[in-house]
C-alpha positions in Angstrom: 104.4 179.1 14.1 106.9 177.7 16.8 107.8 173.7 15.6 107.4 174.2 12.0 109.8 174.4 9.3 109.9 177.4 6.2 106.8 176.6 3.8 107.3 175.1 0.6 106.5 177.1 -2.5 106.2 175.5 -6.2 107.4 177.6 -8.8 105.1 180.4 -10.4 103.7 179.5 -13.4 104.5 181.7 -16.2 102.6 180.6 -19.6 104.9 180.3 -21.9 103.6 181.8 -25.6 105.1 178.3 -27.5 102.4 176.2 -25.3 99.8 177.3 -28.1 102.1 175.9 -30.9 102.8 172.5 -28.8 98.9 172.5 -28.4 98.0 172.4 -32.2 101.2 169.8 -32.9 99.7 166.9 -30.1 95.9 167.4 -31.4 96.4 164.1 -33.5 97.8 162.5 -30.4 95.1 160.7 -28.3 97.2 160.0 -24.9 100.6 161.9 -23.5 102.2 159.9 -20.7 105.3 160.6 -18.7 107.2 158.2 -17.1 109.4 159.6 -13.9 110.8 158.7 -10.7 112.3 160.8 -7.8 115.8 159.2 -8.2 118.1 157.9 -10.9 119.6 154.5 -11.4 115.9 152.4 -11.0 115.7 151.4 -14.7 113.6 154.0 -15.6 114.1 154.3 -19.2 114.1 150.8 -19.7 110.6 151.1 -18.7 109.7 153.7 -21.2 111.4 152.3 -23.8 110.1 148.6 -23.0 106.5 149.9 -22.7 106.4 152.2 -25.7 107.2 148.5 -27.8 104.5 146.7 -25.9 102.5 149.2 -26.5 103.2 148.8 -29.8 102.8 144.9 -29.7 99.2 145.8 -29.0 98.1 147.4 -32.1 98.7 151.2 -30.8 100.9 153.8 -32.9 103.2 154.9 -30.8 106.1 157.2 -30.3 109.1 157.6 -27.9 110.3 161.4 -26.7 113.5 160.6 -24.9 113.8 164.1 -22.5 116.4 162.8 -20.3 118.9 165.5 -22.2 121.9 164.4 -19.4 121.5 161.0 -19.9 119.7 159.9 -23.2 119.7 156.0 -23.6 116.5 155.1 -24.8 118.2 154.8 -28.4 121.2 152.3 -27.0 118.3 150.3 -25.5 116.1 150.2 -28.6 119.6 149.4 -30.7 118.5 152.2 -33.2 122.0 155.0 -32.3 122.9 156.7 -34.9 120.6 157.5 -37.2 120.4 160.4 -38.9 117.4 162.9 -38.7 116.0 163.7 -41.8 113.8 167.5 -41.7 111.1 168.2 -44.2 108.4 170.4 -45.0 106.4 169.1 -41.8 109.1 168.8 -39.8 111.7 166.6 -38.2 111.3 163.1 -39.0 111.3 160.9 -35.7 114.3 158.0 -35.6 112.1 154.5 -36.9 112.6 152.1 -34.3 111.6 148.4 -33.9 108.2 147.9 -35.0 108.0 151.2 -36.3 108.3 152.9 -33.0 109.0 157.0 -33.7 111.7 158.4 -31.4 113.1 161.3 -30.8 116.0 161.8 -28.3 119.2 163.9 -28.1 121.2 161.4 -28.8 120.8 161.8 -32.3 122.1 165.2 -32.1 125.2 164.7 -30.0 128.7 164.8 -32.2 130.3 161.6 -30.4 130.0 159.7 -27.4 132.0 162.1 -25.3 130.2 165.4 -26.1 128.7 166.7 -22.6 125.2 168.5 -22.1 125.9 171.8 -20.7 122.3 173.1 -20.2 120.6 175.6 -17.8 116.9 175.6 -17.5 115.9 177.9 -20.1 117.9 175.8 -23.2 116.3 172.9 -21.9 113.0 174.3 -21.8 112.9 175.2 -25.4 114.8 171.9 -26.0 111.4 170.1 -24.9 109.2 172.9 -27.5 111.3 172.0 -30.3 110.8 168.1 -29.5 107.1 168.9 -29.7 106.7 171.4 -32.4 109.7 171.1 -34.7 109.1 167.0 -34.8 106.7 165.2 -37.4 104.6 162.6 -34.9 101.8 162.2 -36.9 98.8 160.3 -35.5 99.8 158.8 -32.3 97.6 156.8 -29.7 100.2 157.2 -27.5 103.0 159.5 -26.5 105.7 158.7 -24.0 107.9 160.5 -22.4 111.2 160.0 -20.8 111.6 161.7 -17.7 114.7 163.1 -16.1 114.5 162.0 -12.6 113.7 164.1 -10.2 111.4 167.4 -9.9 114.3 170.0 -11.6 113.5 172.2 -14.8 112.2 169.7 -17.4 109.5 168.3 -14.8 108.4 171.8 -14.3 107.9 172.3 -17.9 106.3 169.6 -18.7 103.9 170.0 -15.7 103.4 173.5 -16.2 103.5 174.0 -19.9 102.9 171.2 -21.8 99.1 170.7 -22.6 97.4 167.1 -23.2 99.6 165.3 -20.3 97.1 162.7 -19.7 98.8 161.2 -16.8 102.6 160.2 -14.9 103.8 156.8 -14.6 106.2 156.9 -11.3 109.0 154.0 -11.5 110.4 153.1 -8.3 112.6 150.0 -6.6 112.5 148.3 -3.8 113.9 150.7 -1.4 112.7 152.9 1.4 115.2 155.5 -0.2 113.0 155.2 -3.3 109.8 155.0 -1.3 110.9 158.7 0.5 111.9 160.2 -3.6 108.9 158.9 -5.4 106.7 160.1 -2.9 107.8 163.3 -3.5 107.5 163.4 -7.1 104.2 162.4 -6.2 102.7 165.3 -4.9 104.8 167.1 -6.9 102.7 166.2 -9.9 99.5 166.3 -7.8 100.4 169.6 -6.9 100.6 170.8 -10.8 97.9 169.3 -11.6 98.6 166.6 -13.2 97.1 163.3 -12.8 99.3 160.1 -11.5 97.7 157.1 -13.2 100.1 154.0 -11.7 103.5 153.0 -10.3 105.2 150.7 -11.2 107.9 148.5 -9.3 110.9 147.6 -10.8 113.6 145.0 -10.0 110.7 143.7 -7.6 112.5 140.5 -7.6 114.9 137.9 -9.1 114.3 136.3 -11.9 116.0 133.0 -12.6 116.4 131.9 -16.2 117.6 128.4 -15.4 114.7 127.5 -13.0 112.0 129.8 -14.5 111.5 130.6 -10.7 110.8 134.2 -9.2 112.2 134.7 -6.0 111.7 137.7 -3.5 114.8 139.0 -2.3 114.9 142.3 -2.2 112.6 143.1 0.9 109.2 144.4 1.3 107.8 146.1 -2.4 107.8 149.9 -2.5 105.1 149.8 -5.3 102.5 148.8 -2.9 103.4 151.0 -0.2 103.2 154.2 -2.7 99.8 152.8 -4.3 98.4 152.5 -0.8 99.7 155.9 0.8 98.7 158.3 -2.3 95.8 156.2 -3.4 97.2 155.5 -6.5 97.2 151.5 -8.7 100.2 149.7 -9.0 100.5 149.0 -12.2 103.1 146.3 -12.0 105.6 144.2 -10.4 108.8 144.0 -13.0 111.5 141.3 -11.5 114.8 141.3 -12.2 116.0 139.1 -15.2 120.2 139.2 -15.7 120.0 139.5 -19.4 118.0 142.9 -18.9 121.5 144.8 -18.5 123.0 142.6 -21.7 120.2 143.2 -24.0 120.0 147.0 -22.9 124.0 146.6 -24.2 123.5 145.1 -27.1 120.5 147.0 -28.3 118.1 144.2 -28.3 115.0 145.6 -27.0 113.9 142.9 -24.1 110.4 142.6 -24.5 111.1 141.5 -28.5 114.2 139.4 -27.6 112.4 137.5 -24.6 108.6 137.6 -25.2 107.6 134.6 -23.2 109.1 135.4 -19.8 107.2 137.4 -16.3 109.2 140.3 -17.1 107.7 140.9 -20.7 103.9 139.6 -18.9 104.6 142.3 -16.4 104.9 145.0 -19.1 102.1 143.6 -20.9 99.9 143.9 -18.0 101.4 147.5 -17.3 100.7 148.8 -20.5 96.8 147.1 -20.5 96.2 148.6 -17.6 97.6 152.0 -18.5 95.6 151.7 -21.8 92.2 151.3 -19.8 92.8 154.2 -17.3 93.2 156.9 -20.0 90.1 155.5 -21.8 88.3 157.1 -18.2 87.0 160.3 -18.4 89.1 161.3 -15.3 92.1 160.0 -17.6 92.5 163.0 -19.8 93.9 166.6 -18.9 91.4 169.5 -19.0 93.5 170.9 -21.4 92.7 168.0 -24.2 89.1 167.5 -23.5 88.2 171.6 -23.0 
């Protein structure tokens, strides 16, 4: 039709014979959640890693799958690099991280600091079967996952292939850029079928240690404009606190190092909230409830 662009097509979905195996290994494993956004650099695995401890802090066993293979920091952030995997008759034993936290990340497999990830699709794809299926998790309330950004291979896995993904956590900034990305990975999980249960703002605004004062600076907040335009809740507001980026250095997780401060409230309110949408019956994937 004359004024309109080529259609887009998502990938075909090709069942892939491990799902069955991943299936049986998350049956003790009441809630999957992945955390993603539609562009790197907005802090989103100091979310994941930040609301897998809170999480934590609330009386839920929890583990950490760290599937940013490029990139893996969650273990710099949670100050727990390396450790050494230990595999036994039941499988890979996750890294133990503060409070008791099970990880798992790449990281932990990489030779040194400077040893590149040089992976097409299909490595990564059994990359993220072997995190499932090869790794000991045990009972778990909760299982999140650390996105890649974007919509590339590993978001089309774990859209397509991996059962019990109860929901999608979408991390953005205040941006219009971010706004335009997020958006898209929006419907990109809508479109798979999976459900998006919050977004979350980060960087929403400055935080001032010295006064105690939170002060908008960054311009109108993308969080709200997503939950309104793809009816989805905005789970929270995170400001901007400068020791963020030192204790993500150091390995001092920030929600144990600073407990009392709006960023730490923000995640405690974030991971509530996530807590009491999955307890929904619309929370949970076909998939884990059939």
């Amino acid at each position: 039709m004359e004024g309109r662009g080529p259609s887009i097509r998502m990938p075909p979905k090709i069942t892939d014979p491990r799902k069955q195996a991943a299936l049986e290994k998350l049956k003790n494993v009441k809630y999957v959640v992945a955390i993603t956004s539609g562009k790197g650099g907005v802090g989103k695995s100091f979310i994941a890693s930040n609301l897998a401890l809170t999480l934590k802090t609330l009386g839920y066993e929890v583990g950490l799958m760290d599937i940013d293979f490029h990139g893996p920091s969650a273990p710099k952030m949670l100050g727990i690099r390396g450790q050494r995997l230990i595999a036994l008759s039941g499988g890979i034993q996750p890294a133990q991280g503060p409070l008791g936290l099970k990880v798992m990340s790449l990281d932990f497999l990489l030779e040194d600091d400077d040893t590149p990830v040089i992976w097409r699709g299909p490595i990564k794809t059994t990359a993220i079967f072997q995190f499932i299926t090869d790794v000991s998790w045990g009972n778990l309330d909760f299982l999140v996952i650390d996105m890649p950004p974007g919509t590339g291979d590993e978001a089309i896995t774990v859209a397509q292939e991996i059962p019990k993904i109860d929901g999608v956590v979408f991390v953005t900034i205040p941006s219009e850029v971010s706004v335009l990305v997020v958006g898209r990975s929006i419907m990109f999980y809508k479109r798979l079928g999976k459900r998006p249960i919050g977004v979350v703002e980060n960087m929403s605004a400055f935080y001032c240690p010295d006064t105690g004062k939170t002060y908008k600076v960054f311009g109108k907040g993308s969080g709200r404009i997503l939950s309104e335009k793809y009816g989805i809740p905005l789970l929270a507001e995170i400001p901007l606190d400068p020791r963020i980026s030192e204790a993500n250095d150091e390995g001092r997780p920030y929600v144990l190092a600073y407990p009392e401060t709006p960023v730490t409230k923000s995640f405690e309110e974030m991971a509530r909230k996530i807590a009491e949408i999955l307890k929904t019956p619309e929370g949970r994937s076909e998939e884990k409830t059939g």
